[in-house]
PDB file of N, CA, C and O in Angstrom:
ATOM      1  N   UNK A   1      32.857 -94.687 -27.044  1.00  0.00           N
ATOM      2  CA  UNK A   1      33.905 -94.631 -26.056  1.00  0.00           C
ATOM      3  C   UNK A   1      33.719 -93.386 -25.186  1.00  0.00           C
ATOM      4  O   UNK A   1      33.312 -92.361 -25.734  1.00  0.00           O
ATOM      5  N   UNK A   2      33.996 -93.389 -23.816  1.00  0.00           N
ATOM      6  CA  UNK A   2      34.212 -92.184 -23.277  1.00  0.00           C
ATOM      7  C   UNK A   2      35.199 -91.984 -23.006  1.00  0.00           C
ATOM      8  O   UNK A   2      36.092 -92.817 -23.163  1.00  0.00           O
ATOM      9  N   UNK A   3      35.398 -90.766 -22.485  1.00  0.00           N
ATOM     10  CA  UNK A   3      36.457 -89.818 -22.385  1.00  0.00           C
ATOM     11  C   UNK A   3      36.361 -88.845 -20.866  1.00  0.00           C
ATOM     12  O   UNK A   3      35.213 -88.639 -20.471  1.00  0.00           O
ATOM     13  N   UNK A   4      37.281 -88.375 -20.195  1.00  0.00           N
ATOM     14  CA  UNK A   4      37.138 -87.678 -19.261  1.00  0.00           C
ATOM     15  C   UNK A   4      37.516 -86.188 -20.139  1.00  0.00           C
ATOM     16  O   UNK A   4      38.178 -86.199 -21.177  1.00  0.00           O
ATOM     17  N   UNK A   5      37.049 -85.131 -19.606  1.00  0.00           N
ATOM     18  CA  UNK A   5      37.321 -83.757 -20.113  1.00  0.00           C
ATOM     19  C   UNK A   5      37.456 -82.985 -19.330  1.00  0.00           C
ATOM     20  O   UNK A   5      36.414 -82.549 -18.841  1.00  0.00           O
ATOM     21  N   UNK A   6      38.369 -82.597 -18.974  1.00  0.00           N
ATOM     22  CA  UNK A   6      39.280 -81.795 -17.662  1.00  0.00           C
ATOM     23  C   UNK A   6      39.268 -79.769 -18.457  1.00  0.00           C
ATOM     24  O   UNK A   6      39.920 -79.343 -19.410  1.00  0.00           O
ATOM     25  N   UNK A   7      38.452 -79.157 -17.721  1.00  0.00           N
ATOM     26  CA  UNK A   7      38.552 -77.261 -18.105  1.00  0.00           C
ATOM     27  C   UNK A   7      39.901 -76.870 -17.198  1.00  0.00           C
ATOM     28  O   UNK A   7      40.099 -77.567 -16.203  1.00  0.00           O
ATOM     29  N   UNK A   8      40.486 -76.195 -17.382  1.00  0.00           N
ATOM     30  CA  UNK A   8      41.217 -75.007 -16.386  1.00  0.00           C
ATOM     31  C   UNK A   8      40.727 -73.817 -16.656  1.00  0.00           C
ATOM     32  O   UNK A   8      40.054 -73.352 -17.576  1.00  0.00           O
ATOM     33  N   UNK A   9      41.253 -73.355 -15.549  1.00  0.00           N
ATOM     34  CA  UNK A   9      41.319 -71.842 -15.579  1.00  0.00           C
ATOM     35  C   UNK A   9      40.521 -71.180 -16.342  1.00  0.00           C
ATOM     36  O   UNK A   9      39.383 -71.643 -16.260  1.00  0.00           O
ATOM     37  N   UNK A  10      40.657 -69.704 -17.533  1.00  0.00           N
ATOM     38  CA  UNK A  10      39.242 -69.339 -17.916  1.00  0.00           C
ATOM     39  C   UNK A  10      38.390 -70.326 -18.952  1.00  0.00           C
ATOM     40  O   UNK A  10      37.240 -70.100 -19.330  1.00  0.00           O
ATOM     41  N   UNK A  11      39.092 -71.308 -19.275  1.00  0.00           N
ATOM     42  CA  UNK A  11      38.106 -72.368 -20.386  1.00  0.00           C
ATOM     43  C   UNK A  11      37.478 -73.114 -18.924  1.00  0.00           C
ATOM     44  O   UNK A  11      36.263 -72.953 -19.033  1.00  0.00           O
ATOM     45  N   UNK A  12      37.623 -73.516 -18.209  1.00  0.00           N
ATOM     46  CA  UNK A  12      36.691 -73.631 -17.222  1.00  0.00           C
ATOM     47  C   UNK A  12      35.771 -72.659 -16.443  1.00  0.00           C
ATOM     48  O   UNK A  12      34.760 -72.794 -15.754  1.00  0.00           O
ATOM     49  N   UNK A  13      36.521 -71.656 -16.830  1.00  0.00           N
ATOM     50  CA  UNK A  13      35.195 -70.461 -16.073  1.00  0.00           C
ATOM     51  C   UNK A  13      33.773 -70.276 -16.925  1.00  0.00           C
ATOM     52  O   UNK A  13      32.678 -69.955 -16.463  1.00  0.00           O
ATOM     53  N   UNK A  14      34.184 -70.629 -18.557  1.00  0.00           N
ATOM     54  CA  UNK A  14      33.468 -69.637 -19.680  1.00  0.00           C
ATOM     55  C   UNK A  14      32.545 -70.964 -20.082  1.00  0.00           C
ATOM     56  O   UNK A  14      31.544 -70.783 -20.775  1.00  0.00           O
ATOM     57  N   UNK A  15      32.888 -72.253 -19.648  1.00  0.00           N
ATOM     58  CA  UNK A  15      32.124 -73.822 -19.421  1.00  0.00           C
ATOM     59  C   UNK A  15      31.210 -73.614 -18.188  1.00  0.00           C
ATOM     60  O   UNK A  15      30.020 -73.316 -18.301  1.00  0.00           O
ATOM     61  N   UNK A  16      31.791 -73.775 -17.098  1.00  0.00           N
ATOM     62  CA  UNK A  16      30.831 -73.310 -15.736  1.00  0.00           C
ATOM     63  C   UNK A  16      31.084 -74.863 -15.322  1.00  0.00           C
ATOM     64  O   UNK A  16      30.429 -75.159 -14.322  1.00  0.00           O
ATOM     65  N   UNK A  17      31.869 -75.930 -15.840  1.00  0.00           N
ATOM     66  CA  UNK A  17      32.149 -76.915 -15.084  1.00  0.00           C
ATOM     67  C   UNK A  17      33.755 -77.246 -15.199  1.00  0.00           C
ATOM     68  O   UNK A  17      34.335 -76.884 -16.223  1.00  0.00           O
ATOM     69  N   UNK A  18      34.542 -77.982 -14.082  1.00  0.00           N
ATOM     70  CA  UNK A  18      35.878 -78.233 -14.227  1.00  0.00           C
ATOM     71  C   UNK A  18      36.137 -79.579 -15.067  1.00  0.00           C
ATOM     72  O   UNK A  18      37.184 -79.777 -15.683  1.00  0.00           O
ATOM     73  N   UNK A  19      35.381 -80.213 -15.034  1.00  0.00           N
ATOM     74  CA  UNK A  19      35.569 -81.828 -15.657  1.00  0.00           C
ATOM     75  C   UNK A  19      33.997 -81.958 -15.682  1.00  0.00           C
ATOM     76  O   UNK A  19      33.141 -81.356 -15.032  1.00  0.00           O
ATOM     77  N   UNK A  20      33.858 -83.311 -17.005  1.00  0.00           N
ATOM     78  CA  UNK A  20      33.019 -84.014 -17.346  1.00  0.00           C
ATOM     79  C   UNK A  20      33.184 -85.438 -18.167  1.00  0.00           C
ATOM     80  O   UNK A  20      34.312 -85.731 -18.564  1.00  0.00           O
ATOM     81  N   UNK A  21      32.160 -86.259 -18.406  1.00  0.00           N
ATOM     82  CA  UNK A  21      32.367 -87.016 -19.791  1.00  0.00           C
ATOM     83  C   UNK A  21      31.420 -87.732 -20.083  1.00  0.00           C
ATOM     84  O   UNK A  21      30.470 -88.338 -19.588  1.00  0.00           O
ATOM     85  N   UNK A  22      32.209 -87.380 -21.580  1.00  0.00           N
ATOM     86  CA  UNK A  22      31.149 -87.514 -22.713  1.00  0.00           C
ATOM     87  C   UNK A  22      31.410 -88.800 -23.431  1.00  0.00           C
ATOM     88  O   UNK A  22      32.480 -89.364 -23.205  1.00  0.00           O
ATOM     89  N   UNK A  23      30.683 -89.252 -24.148  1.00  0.00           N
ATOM     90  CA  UNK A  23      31.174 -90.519 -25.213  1.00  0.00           C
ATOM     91  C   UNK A  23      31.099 -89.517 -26.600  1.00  0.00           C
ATOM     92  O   UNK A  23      30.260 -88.702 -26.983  1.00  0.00           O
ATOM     93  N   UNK A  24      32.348 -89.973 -27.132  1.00  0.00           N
ATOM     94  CA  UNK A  24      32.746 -89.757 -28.243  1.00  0.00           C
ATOM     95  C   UNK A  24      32.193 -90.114 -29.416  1.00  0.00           C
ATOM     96  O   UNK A  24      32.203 -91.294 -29.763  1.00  0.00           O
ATOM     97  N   UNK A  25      31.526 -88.941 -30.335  1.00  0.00           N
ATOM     98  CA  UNK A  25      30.683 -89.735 -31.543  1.00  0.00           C
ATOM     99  C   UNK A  25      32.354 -90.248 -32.212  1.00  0.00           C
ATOM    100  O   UNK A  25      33.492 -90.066 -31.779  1.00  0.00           O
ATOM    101  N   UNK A  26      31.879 -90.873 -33.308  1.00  0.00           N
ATOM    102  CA  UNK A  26      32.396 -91.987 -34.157  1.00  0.00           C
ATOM    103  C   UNK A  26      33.221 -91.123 -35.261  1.00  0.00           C
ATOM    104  O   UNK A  26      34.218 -91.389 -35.933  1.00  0.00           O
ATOM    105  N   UNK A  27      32.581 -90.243 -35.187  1.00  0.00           N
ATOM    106  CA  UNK A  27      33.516 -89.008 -36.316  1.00  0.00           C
ATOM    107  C   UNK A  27      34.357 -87.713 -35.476  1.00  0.00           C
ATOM    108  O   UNK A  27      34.867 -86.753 -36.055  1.00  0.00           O
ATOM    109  N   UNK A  28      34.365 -87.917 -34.117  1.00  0.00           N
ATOM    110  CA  UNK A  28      35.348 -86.811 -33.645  1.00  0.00           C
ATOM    111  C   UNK A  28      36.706 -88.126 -33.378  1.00  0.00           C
ATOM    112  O   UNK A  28      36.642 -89.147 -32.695  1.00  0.00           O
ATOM    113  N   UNK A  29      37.635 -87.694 -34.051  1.00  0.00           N
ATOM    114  CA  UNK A  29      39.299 -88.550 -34.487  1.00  0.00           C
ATOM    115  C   UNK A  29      40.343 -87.614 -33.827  1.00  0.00           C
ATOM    116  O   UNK A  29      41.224 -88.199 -33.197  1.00  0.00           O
ATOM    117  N   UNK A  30      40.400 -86.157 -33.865  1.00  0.00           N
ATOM    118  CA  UNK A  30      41.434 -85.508 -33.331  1.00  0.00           C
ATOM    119  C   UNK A  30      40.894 -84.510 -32.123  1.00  0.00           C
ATOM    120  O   UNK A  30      39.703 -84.330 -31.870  1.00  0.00           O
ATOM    121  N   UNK A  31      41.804 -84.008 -31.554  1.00  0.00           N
ATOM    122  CA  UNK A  31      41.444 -82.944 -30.612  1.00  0.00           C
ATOM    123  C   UNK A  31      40.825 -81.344 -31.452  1.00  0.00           C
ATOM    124  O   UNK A  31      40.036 -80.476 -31.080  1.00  0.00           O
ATOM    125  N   UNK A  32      41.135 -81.417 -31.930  1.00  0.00           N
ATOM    126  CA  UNK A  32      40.357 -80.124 -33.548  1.00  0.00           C
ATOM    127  C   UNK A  32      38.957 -80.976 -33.672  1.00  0.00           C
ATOM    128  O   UNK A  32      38.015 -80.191 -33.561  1.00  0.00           O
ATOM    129  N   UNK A  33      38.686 -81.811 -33.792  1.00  0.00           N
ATOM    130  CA  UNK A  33      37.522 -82.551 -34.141  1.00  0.00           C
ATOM    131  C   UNK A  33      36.941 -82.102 -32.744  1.00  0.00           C
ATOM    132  O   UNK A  33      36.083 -81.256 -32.992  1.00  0.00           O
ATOM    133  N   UNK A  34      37.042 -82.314 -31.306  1.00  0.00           N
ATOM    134  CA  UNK A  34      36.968 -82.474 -30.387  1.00  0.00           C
ATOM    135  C   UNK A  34      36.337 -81.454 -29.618  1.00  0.00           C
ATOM    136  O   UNK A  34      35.413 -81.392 -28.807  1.00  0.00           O
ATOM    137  N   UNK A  35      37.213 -80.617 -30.189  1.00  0.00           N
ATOM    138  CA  UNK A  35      36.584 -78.954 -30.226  1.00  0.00           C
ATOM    139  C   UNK A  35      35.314 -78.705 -30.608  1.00  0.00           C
ATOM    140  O   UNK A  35      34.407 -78.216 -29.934  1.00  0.00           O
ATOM    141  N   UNK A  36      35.298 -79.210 -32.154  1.00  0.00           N
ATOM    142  CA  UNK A  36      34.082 -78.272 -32.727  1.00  0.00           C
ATOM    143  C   UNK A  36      33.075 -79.288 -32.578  1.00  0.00           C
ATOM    144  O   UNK A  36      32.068 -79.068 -33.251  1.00  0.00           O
ATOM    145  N   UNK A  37      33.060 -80.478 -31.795  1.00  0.00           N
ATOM    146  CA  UNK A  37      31.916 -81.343 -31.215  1.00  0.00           C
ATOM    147  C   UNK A  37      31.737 -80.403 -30.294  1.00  0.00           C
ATOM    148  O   UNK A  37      30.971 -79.460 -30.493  1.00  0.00           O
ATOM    149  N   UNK A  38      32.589 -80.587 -28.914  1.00  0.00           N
ATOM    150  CA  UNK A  38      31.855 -79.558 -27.917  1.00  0.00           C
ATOM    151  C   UNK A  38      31.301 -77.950 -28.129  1.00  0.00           C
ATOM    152  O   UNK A  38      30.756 -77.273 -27.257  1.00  0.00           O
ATOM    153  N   UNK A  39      31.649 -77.456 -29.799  1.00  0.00           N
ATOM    154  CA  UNK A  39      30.911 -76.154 -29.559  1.00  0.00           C
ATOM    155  C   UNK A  39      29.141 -76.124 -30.239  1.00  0.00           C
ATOM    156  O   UNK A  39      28.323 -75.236 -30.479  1.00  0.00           O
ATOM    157  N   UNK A  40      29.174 -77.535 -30.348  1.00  0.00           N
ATOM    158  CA  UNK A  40      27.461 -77.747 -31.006  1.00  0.00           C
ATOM    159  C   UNK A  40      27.046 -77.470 -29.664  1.00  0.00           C
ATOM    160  O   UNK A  40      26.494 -76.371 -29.606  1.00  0.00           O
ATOM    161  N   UNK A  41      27.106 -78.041 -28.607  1.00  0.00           N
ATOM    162  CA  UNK A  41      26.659 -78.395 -27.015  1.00  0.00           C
ATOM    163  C   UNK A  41      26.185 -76.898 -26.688  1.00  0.00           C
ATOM    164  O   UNK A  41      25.340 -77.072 -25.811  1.00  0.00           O
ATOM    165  N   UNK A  42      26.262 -75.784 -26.880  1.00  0.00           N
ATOM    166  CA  UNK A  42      25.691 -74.517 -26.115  1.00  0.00           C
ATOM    167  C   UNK A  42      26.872 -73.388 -26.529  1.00  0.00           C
ATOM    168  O   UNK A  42      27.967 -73.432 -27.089  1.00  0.00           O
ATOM    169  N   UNK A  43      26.155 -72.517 -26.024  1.00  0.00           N
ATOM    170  CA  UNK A  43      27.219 -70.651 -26.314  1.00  0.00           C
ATOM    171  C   UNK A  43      28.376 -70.704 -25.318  1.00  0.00           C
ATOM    172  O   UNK A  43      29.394 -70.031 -25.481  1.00  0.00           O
ATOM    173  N   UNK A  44      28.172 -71.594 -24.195  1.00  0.00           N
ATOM    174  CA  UNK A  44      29.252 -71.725 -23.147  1.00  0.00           C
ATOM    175  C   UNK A  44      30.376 -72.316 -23.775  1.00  0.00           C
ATOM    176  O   UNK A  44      31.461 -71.895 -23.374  1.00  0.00           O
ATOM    177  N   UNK A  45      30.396 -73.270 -24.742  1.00  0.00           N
ATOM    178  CA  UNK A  45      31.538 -74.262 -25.271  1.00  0.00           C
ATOM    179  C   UNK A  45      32.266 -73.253 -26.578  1.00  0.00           C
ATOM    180  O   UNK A  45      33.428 -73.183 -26.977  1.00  0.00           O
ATOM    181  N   UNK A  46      30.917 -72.494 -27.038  1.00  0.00           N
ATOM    182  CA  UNK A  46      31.670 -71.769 -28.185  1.00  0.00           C
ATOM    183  C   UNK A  46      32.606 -70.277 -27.281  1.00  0.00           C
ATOM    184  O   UNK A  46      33.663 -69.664 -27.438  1.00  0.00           O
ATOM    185  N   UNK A  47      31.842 -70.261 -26.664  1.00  0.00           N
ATOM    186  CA  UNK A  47      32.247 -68.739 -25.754  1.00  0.00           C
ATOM    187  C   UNK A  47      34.450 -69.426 -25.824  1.00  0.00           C
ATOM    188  O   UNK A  47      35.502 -68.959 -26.259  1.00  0.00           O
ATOM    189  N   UNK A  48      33.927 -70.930 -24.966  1.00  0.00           N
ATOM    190  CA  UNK A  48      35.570 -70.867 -24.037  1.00  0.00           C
ATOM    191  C   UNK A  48      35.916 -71.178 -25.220  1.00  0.00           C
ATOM    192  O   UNK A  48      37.030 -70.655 -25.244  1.00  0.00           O
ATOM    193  N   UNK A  49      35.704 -71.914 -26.796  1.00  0.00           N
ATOM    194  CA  UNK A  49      36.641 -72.439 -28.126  1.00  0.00           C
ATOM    195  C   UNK A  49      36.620 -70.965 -29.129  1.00  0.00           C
ATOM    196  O   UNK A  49      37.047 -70.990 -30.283  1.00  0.00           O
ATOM    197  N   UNK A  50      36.199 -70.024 -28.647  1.00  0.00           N
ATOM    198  CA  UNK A  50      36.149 -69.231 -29.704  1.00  0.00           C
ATOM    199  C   UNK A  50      37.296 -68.985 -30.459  1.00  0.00           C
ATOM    200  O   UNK A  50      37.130 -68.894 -31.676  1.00  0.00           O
ATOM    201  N   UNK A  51      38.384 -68.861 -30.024  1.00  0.00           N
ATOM    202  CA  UNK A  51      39.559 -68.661 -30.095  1.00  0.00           C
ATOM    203  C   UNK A  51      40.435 -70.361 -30.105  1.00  0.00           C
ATOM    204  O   UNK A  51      41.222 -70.618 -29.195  1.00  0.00           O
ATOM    205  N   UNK A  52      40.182 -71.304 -31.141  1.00  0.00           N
ATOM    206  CA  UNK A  52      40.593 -72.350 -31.105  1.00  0.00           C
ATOM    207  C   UNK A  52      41.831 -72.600 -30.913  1.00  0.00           C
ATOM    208  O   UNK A  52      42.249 -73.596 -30.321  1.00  0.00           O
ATOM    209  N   UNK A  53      42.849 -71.279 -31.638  1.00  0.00           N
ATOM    210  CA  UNK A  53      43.899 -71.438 -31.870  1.00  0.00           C
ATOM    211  C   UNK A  53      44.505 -71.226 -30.697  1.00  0.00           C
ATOM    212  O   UNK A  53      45.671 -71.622 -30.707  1.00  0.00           O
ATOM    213  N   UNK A  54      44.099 -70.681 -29.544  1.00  0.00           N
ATOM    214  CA  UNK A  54      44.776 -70.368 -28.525  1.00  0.00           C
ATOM    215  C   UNK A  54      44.727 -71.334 -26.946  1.00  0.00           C
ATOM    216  O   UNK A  54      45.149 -71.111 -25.811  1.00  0.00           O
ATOM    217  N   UNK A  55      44.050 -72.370 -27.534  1.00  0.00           N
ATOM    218  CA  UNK A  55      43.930 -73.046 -26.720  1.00  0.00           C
ATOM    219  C   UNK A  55      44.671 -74.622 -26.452  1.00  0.00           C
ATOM    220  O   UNK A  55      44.641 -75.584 -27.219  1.00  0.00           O
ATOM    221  N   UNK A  56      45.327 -74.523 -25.119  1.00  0.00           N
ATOM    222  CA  UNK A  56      46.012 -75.492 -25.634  1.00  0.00           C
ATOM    223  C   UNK A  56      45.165 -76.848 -25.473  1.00  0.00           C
ATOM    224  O   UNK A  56      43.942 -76.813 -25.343  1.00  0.00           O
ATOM    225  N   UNK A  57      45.832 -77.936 -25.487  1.00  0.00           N
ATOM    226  CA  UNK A  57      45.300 -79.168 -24.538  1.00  0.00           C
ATOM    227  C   UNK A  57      46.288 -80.540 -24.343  1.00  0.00           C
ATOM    228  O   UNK A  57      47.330 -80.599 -24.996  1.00  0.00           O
ATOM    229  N   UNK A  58      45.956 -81.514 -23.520  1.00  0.00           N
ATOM    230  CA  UNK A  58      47.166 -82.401 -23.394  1.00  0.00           C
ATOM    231  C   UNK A  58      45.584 -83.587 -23.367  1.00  0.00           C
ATOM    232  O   UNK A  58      44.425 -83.520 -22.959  1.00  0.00           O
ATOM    233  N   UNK A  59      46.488 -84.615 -24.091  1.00  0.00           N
ATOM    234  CA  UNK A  59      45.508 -85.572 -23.978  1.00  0.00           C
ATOM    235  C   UNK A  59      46.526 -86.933 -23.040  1.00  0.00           C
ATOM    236  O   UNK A  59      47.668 -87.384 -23.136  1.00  0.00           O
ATOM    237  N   UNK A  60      45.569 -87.134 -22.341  1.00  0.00           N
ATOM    238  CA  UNK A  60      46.443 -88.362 -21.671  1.00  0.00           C
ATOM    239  C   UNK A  60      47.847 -87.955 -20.690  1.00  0.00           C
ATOM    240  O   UNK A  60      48.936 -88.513 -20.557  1.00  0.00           O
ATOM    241  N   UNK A  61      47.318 -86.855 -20.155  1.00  0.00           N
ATOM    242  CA  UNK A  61      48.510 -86.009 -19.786  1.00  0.00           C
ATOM    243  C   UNK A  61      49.415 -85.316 -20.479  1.00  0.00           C
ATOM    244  O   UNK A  61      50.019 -84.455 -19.839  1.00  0.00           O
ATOM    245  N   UNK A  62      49.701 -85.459 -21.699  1.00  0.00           N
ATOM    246  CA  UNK A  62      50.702 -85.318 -22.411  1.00  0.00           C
ATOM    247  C   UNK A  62      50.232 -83.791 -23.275  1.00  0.00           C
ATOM    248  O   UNK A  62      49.106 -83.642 -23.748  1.00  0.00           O
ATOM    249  N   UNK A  63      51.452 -82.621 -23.368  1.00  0.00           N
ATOM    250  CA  UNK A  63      50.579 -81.931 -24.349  1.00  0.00           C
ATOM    251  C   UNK A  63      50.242 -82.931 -25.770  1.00  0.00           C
ATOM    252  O   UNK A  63      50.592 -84.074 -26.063  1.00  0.00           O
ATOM    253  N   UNK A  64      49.233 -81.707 -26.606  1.00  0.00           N
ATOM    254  CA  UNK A  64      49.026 -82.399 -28.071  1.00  0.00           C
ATOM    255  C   UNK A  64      48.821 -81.273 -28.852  1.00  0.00           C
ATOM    256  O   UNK A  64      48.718 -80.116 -28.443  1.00  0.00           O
ATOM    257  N   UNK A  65      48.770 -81.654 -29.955  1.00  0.00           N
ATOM    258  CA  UNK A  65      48.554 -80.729 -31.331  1.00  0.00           C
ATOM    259  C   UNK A  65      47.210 -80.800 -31.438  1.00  0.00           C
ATOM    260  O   UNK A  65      46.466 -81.471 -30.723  1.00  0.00           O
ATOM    261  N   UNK A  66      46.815 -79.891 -32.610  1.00  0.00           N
ATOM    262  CA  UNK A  66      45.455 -80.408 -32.785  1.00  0.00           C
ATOM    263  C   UNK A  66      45.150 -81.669 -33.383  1.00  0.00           C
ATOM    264  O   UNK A  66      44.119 -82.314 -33.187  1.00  0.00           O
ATOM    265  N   UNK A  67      45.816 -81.889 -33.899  1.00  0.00           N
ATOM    266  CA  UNK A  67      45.816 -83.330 -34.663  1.00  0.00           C
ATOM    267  C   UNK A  67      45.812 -84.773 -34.160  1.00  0.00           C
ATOM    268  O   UNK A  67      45.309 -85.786 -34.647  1.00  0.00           O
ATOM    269  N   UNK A  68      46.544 -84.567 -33.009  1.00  0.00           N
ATOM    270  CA  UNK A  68      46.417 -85.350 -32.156  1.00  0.00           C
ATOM    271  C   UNK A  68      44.755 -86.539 -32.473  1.00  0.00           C
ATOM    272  O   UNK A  68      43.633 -86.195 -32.844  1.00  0.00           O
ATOM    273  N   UNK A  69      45.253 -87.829 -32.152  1.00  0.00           N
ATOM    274  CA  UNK A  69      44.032 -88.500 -31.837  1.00  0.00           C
ATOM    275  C   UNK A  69      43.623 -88.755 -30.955  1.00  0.00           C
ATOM    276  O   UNK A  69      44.446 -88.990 -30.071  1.00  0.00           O
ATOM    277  N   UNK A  70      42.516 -88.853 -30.676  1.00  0.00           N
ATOM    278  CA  UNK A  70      41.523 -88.908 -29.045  1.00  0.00           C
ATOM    279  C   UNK A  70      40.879 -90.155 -29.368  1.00  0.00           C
ATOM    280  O   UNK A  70      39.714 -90.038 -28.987  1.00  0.00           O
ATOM    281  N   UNK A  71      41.060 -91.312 -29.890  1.00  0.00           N
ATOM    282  CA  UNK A  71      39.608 -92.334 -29.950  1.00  0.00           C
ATOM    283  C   UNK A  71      40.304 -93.055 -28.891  1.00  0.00           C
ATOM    284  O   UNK A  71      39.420 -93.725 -28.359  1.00  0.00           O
ATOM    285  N   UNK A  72      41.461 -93.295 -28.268  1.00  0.00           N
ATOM    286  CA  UNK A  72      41.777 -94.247 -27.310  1.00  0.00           C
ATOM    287  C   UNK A  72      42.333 -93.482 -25.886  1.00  0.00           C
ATOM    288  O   UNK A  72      43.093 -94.016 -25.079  1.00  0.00           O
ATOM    289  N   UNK A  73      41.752 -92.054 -25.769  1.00  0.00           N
ATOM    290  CA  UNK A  73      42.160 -91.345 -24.827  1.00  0.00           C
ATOM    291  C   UNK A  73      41.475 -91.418 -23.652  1.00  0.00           C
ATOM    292  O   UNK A  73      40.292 -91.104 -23.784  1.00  0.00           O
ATOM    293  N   UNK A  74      41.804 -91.722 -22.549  1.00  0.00           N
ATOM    294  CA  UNK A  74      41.056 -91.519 -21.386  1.00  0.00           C
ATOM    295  C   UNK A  74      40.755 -90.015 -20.665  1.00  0.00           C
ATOM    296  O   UNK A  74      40.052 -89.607 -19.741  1.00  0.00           O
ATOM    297  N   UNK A  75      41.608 -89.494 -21.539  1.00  0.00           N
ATOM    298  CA  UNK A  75      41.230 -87.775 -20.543  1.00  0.00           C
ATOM    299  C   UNK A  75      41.871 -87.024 -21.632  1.00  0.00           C
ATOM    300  O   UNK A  75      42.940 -87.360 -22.141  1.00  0.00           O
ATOM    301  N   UNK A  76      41.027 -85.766 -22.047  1.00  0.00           N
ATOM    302  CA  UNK A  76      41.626 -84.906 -22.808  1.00  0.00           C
ATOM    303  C   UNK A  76      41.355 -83.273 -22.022  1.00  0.00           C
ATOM    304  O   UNK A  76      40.325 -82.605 -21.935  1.00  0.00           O
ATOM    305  N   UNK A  77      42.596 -83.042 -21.583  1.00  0.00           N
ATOM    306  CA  UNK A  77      42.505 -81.690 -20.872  1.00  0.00           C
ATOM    307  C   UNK A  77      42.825 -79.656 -21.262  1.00  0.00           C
ATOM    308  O   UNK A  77      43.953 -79.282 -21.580  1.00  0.00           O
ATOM    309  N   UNK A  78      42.107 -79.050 -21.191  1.00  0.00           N
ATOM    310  CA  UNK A  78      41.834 -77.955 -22.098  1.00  0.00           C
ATOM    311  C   UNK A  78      42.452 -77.215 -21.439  1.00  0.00           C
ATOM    312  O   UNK A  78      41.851 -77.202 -20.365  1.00  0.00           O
ATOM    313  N   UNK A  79      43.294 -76.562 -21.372  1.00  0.00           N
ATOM    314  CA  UNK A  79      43.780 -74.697 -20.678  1.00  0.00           C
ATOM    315  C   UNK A  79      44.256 -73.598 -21.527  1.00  0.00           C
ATOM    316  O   UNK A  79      44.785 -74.100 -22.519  1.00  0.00           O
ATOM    317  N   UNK A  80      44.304 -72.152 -21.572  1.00  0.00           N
ATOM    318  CA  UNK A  80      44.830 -71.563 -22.069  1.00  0.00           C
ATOM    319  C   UNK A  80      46.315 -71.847 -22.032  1.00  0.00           C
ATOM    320  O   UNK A  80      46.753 -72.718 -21.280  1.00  0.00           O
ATOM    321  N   UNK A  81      47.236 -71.018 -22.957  1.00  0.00           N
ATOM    322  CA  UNK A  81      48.653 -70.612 -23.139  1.00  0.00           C
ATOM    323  C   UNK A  81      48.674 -70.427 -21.669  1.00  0.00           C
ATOM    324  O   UNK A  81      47.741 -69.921 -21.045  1.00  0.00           O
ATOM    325  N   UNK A  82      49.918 -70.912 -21.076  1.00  0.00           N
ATOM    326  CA  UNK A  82      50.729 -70.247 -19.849  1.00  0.00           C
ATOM    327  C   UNK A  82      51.925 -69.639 -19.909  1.00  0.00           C
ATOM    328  O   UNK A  82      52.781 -69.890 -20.757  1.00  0.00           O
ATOM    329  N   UNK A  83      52.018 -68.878 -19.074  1.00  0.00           N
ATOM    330  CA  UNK A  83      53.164 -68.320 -19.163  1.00  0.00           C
ATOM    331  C   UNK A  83      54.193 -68.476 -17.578  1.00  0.00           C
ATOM    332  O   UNK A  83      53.641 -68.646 -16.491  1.00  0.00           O
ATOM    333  N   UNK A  84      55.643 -68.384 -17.722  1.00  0.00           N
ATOM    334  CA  UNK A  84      55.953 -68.570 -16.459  1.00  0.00           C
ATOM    335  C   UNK A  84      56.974 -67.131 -16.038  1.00  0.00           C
ATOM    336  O   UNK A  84      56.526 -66.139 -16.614  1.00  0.00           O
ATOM    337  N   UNK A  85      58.250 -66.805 -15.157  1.00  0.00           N
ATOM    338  CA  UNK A  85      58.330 -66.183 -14.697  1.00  0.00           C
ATOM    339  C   UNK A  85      59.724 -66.946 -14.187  1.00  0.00           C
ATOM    340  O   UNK A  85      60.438 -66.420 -13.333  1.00  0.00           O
TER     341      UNK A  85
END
């Protein structure tokens, strides 16, 4: 299955692309899974996941947990914590 994969802000800077997609191996099930697929891919993916815990993401627009499942997601999107004002 593929998936669209949307970066913001510095998880898109520390990637060097804003969006891509990938097909999903058969054993990534959650957005935690999802993660540590894209940090096999190069030092760029581990650079922006280093900090897993701080990252958020929304799959399908929607935020998610890590737990969240991705096998029927059309877009899973990555940004840091925001803050507002």
């Amino acid at each position: 299955m593929t998936v669209k994969l949307k970066y913001f802000a510095w998880v898109r800077e520390r990637i060097g692309t804003p969006e891509e997609e990938i097909v999903l191996p058969p054993d990534v099930v959650t957005v935690a899974d999802l993660i540590q697929h894209l940090k096999t891919r190069g030092e760029e993916y581990v650079y922006a996941f280093e900090n897993d815990g701080i990252v958020r993401a929304a799959v399908d627009q929607r935020h998610a947990a890590a737990g969240a499942d991705v096998r029927a997601a059309r877009e899973v999107a990555f940004f840091p914590p925001m803050t507002g004002g």
